[in-house]
C-alpha positions as CSV (number, residue, x, y, z in Angstrom):
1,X,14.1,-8.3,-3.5
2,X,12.5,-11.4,-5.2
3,X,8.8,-12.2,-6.2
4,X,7.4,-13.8,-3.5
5,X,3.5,-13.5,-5.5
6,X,2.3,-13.1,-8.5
7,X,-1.3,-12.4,-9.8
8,X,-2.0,-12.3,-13.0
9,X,-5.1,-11.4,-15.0
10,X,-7.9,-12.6,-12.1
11,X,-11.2,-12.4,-12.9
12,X,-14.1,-13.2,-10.7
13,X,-17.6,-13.2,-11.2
14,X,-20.8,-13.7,-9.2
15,X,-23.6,-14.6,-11.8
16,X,-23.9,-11.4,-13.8
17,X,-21.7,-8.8,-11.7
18,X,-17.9,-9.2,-12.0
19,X,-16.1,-8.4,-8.6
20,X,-12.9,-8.4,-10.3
21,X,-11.1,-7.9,-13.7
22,X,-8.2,-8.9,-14.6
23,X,-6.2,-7.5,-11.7
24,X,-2.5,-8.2,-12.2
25,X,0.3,-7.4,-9.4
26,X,3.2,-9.0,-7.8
27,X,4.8,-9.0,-4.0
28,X,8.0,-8.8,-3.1
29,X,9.9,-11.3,-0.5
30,X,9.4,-9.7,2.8
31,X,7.1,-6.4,1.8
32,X,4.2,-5.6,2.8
33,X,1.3,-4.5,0.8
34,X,-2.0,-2.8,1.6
35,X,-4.7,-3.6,-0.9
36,X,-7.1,-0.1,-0.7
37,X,-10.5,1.2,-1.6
38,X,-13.8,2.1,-1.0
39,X,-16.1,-0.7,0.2
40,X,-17.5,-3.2,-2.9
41,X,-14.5,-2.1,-4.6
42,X,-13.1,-6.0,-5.0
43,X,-10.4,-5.9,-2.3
44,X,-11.7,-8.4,-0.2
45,X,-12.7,-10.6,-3.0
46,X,-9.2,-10.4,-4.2
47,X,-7.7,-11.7,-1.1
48,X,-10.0,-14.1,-0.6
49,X,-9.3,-15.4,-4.3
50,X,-5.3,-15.6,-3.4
51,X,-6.2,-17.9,0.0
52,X,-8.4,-19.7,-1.8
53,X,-11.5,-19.1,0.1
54,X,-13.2,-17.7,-3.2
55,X,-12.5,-19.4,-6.6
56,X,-11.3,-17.0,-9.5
57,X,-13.2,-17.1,-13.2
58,X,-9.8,-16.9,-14.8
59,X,-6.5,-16.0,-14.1
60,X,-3.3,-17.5,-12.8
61,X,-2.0,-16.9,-9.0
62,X,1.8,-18.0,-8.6
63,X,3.6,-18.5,-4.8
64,X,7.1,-18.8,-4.9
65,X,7.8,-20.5,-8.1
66,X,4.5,-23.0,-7.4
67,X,1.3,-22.1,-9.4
68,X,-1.5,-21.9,-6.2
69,X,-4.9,-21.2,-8.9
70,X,-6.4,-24.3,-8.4
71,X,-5.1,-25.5,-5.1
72,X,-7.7,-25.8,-1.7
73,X,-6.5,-23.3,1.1
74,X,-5.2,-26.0,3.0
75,X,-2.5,-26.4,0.7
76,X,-1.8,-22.9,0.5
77,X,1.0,-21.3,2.4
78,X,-0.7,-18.7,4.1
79,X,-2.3,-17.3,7.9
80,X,-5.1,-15.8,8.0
81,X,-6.1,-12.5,10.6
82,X,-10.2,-11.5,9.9
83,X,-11.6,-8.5,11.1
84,X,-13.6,-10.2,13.5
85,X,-10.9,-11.3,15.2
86,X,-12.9,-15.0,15.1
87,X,-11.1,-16.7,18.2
88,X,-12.3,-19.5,19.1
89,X,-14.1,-18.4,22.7
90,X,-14.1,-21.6,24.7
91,X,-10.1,-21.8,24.2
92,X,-7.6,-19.8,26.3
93,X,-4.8,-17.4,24.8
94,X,-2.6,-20.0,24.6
95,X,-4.4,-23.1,23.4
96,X,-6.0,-20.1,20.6
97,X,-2.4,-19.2,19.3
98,X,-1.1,-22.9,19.2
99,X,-3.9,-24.3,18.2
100,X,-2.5,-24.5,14.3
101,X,0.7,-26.1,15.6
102,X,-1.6,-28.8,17.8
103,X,-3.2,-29.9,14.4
104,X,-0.1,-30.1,12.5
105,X,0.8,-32.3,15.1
106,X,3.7,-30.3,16.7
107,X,5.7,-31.8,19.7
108,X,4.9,-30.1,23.3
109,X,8.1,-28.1,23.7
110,X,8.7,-27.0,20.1
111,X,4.6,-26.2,20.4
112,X,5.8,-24.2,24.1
113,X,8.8,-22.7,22.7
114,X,6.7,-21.2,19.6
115,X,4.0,-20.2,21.9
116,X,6.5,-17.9,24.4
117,X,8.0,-16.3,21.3
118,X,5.0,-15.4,20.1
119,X,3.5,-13.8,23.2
120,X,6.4,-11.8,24.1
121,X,6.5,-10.4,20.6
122,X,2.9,-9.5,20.9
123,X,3.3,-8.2,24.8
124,X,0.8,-10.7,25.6
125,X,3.2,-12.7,28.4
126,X,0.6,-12.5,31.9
127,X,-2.3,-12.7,29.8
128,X,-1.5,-16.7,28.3
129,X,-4.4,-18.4,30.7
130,X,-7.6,-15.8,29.6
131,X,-10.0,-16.4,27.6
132,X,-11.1,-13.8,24.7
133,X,-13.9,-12.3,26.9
134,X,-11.8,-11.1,29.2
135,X,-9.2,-9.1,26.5
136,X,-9.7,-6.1,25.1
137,X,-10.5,-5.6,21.5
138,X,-7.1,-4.8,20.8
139,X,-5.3,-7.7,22.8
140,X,-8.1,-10.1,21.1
141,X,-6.4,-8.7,17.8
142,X,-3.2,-9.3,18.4
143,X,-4.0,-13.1,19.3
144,X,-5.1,-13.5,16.1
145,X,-2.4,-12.1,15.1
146,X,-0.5,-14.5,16.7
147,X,-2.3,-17.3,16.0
148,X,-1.8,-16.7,12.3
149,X,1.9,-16.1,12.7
150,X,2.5,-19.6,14.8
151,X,2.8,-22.1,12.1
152,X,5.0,-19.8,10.2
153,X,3.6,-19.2,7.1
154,X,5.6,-17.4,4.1
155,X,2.1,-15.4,3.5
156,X,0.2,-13.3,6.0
157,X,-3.4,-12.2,4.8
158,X,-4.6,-9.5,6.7
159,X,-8.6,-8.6,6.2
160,X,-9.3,-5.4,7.4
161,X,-8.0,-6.3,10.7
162,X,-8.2,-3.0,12.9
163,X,-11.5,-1.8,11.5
164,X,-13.2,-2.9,14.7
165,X,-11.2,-1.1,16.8
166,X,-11.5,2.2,17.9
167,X,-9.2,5.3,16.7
168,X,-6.8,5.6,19.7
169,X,-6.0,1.6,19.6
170,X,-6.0,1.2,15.7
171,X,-3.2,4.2,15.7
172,X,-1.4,1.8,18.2
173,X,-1.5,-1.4,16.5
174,X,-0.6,-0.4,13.0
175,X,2.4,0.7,14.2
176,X,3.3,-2.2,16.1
177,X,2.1,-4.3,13.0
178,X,4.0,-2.9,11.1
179,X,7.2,-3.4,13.1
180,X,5.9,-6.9,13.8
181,X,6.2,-7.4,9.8
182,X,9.8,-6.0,9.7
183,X,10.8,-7.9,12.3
184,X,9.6,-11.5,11.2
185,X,10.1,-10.4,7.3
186,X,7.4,-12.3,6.7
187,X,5.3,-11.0,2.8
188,X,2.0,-9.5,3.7
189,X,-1.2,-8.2,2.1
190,X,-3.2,-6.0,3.9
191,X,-7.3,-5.4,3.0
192,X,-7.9,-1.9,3.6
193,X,-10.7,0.8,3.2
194,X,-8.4,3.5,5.6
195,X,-6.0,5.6,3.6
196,X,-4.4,7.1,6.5
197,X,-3.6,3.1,7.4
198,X,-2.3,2.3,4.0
199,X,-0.2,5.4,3.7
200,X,1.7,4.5,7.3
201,X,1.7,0.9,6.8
202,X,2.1,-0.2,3.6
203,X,6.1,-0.4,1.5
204,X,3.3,-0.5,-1.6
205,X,-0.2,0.2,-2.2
206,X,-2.8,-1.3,-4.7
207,X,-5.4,1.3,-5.5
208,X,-8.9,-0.5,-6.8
209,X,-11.8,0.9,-7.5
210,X,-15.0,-0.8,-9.1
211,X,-13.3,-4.4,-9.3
212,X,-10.2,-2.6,-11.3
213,X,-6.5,-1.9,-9.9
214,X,-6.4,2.3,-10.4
215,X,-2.8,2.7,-9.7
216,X,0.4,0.5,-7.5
217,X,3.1,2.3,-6.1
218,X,4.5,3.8,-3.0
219,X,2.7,5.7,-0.4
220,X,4.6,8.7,-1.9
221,X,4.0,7.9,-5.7
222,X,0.1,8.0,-4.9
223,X,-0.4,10.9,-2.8
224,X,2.0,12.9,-4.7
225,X,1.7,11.7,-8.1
226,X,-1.6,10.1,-8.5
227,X,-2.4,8.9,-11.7
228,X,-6.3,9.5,-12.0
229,X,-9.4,11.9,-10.8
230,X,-10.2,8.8,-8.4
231,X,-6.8,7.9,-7.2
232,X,-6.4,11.8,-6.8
233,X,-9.1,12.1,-4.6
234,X,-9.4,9.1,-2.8
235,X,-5.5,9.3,-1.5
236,X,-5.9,12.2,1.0
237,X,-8.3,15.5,0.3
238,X,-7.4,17.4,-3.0
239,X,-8.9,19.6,-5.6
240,X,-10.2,18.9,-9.2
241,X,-10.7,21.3,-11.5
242,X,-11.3,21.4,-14.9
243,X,-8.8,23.0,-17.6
244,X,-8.6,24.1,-21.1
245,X,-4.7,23.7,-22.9
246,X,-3.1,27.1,-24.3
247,X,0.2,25.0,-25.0
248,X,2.7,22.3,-23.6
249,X,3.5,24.2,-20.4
250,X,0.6,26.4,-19.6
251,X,-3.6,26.3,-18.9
252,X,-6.2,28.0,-18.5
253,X,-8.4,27.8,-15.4
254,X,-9.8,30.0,-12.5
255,X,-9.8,32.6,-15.3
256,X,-6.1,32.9,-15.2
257,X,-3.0,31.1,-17.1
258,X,-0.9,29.1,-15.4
259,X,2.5,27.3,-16.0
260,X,2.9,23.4,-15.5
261,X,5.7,21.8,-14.9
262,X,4.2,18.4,-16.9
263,X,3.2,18.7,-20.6
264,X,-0.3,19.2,-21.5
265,X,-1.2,17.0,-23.8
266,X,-4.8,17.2,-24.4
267,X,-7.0,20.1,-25.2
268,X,-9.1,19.9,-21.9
269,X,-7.6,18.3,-18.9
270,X,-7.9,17.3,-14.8
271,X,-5.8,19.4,-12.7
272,X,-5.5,18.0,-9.0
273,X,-4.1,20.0,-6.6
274,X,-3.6,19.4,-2.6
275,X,-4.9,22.1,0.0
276,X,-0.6,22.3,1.1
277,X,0.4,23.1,-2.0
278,X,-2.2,26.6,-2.0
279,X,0.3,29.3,-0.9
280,X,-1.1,32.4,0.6
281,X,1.2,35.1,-1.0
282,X,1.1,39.3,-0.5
283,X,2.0,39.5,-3.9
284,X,-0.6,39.8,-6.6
285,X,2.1,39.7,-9.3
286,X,3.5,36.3,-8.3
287,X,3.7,33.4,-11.2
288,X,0.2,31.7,-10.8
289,X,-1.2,33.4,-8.7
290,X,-4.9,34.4,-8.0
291,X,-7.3,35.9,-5.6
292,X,-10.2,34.2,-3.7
293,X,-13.0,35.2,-1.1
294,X,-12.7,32.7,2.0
295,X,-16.0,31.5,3.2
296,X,-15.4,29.1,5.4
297,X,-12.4,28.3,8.3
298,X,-11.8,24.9,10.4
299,X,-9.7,25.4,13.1
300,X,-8.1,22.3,13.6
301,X,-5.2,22.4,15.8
302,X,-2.1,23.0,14.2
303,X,-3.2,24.5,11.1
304,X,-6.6,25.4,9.5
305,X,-9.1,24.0,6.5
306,X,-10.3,26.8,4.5
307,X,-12.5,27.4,1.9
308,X,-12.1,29.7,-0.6
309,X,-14.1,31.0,-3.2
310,X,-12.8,31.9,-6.8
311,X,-14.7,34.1,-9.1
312,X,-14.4,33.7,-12.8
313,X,-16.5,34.9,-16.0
314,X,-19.7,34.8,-14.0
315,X,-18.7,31.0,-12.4
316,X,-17.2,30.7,-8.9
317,X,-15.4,27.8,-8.2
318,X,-14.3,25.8,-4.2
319,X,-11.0,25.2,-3.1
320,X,-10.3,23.5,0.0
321,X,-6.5,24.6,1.4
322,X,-4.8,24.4,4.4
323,X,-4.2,27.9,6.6
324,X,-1.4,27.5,9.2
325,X,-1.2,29.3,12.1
326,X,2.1,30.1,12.8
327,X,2.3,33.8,12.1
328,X,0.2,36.7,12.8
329,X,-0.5,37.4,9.7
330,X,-2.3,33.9,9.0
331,X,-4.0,33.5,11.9
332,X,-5.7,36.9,11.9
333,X,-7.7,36.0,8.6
334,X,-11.1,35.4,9.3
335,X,-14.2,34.6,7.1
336,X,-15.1,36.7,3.8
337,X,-11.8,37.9,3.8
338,X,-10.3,38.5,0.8
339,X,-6.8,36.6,-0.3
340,X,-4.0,35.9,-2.9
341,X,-2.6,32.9,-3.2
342,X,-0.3,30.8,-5.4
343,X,0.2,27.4,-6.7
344,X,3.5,26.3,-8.2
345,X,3.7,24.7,-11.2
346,X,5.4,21.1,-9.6
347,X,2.1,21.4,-7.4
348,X,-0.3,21.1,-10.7
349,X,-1.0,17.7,-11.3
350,X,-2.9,16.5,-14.7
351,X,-5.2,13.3,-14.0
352,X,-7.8,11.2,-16.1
């Protein structure tokens, strides 16, 4: 694939607080990318910058071959979809979606032709005559959606555009988002706070926290190999805990030794490990293995949160793991129970 974007070293600043610094990334032609983190982390600010709508303290923002930095969003190739859907509420569906293509002073039929593409790709076909009060939340969404899509742009900017919605709906339109993208290939970057939307959405996510970009890489890459405490922790639930080097494969934690499969390199490291990867075992004697109290279970459905309790050299230490309930065995443990479990050495991640 070729670089559609590239960012490179922007800066912003707002008087004495810095929203951003030096974040550096590039898209691809025809991905799409979901820009994540906690709330004031810079992600809006960041896509703001790259439409133009904010103006960076430094840095350099290249579309296509074309350096974009200092350009007005007019000139920009991009569409826009906000979180507040902002339709324009005296307009009907179709005047809404077409009303990009009336300004660039489109002929009627290429205008109408656009305009029936566009709704039957968002289902919208019987609803082209309403006005936004008379939608749903979602179906006001996917307007703006379309609206943003009509003119054709090689950018889509996407600013937190489901948060409004509620859970049932959200699960429904990321999906067809997402195959929306695919279809029209057009390069998109999504603004995000919602893990479990960046993880299902996104071919790449950009990980920022505190106005800095933590870690880029696949869904995959930063739930399974996260590269810090925060991106640990922040990607789906996980443990932390703290651990003293007794050589390049092995540590010492929980008041046991146990074997990584990544070299320890420092004296005292992170280890992060996810709830899945705690393995209840019947064997005490098992590589890594170690016993816990549980004092608390979440009955969620198909599996279990529980909370167990390890006691070490007079300090007692929380892990959250999952507790299926597929066998008898499993399913019969209750509270204060007493346990082994295991945790593999691929499972023990080191962080920073």
């Amino acid at each position: 694939m070729s670089e559609y974007l590239k960012v490179t070293n922007i800066s912003k600043s707002f008087g004495k607080f810095q929203a951003l610094k030096e974040a550096s990334f590039s898209v691809n032609e025809g991905e799409l990318v979901c820009i994540l983190g906690p709330s004031g982390c810079g992600k809006t600010t960041l896509l703001r910058v790259i439409a133009g709508l904010e103006e960076q303290s430094s840095g350099q923002i290249i579309q296509k071959g074309v350096t974009i930095s200092d350009l007005p969003p007019d000139q920009r190739d991009f569409g826009i979809v906000f979180q507040s859907y902002a339709l324009f509420p005296n307009l009907t569906v179709k005047n809404n979606i077409t009303f990009g293509l009336q300004s660039r002073k489109q002929d009627v039929s290429t205008m109408e032709s656009r305009l029936n593409e566009l709704l039957s790709l968002i289902g919208l076909e019987s609803h082209k005559n309403k006005f936004p009060a008379q939608l749903s939340g979602g179906e006001q969404q996917r307007v703006a959606l379309a609206r943003a899509l009509a003119p054709s742009p090689g950018l889509l900017l996407l600013d937190e555009p489901l948060s409004a919605l509620d859970a049932k709906v959200r699960q429904f339109l990321r999906l067809e988002i997402k195959n929306l993208q695919k279809k029209l290939g057009v390069t998109t970057i999504m603004v995000t706070h919602d893990q479990e939307e960046a993880l299902s959405m996104a071919d790449r996510i950009i990980l920022m926290n505190k106005g800095v970009i933590e870690q880029i890489g696949t869904p995959y890459e930063l739930y399974s190999q996260p590269n810090t405490s925060f991106a640990a922790d922040f990607i789906g639930k996980t443990n932390l805990i703290q651990a003293s080097k007794i050589s390049d494969s092995k540590v010492s934690m929980l008041g046991k030794e146990f074997e990584c499969s990544v070299p320890v390199l420092q004296s005292q490291v992170t280890i992060a490990i996810r709830p899945e990867d705690i393995k209840i075992t019947q064997n005490p004697n098992d590589v890594n293995t170690v016993q816990g109290k549980i004092i608390e279970i979440e009955f969620l459905g198909s599996y279990s949160i529980g909370q167990v309790e390890v006691s070490f050299n007079n300090q007692k230490e929380k892990l959250i793991c999952h507790l299926p309930i597929d066998n008898n065995e499993v399913s019969n443990l209750t509270k204060d129970a007493q346990i082994y479990f295991s945790l593999s050495s691929n499972s023990l991640k080191i962080v920073t």
